[in-house]
C-alpha positions in Angstrom: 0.0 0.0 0.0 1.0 3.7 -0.8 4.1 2.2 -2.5 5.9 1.3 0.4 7.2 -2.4 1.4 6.2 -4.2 4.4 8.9 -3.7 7.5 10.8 -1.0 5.5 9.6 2.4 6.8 8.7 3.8 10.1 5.4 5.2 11.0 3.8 8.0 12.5 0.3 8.5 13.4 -2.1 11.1 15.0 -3.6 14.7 14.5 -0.5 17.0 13.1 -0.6 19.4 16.3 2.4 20.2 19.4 1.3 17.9 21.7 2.1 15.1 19.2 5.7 16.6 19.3 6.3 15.5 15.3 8.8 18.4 15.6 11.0 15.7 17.9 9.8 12.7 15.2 11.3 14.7 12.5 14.5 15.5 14.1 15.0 12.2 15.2 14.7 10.6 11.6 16.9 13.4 10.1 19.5 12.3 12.8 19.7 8.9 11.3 22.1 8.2 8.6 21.5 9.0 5.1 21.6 5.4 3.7 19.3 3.9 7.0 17.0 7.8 6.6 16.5 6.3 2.7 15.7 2.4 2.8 13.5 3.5 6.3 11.5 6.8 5.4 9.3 7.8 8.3 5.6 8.3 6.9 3.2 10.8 8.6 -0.2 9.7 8.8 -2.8 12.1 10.0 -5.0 15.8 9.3 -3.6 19.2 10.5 -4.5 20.2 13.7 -4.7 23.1 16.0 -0.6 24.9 15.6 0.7 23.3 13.0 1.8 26.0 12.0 4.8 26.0 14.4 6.5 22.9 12.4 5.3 23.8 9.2 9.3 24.7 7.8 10.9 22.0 9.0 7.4 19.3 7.9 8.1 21.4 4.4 12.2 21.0 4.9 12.1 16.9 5.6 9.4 16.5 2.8 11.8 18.0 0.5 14.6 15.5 1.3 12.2 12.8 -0.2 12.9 10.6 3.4 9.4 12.0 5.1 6.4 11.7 3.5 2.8 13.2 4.9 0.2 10.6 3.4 -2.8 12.8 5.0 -5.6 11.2 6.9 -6.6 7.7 6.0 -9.2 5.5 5.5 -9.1 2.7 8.9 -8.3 0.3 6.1 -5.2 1.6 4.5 -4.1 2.8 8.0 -4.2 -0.9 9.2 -2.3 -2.4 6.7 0.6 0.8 7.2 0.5 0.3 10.9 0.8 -3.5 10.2 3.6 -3.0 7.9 5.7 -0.6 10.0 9.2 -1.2 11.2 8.3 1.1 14.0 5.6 3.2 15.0 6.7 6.6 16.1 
């Protein structure tokens, strides 16, 4: 699903607002080597909530690198089978 294989991406799931602390997520994946950042990109699952505002540069920054990728808010059925296929869940 969503072009992605099963156990080779990490992902992250909830409302895009602070108390989620994505800004941290993001930081954290952009730590990781390039080579681990590329075969493991960290997919955001979710809608924009209240703030987002605050990590919209560095969302717009890690989205640009082609490692992150916001997939937007789901249907429970494609969400499943991500959250089934994820290396980790962030």
């Amino acid at each position: 699903a969503h072009g992605v294989v099963a156990r080779e991406y990490f992902l992250c799931v909830g409302t895009l607002e602070p108390r989620k602390n994505l800004t941290l997520a993001l930081r954290a994946h952009a730590l990781l080597p390039e080579a681990v950042r590329q075969r493991f990109p960290l997919l955001i699952v979710g809608m924009a909530g209240w703030q987002h505002e605050q990590f919209s540069e560095e969302l717009r920054t890690a989205l640009a690198t082609g490692d992150v990728c916001l997939l937007g808010y789901l249907p429970d059925e494609d969400l499943a089978q991500l959250l089934a296929g994820a290396r980790a869940l962030i």
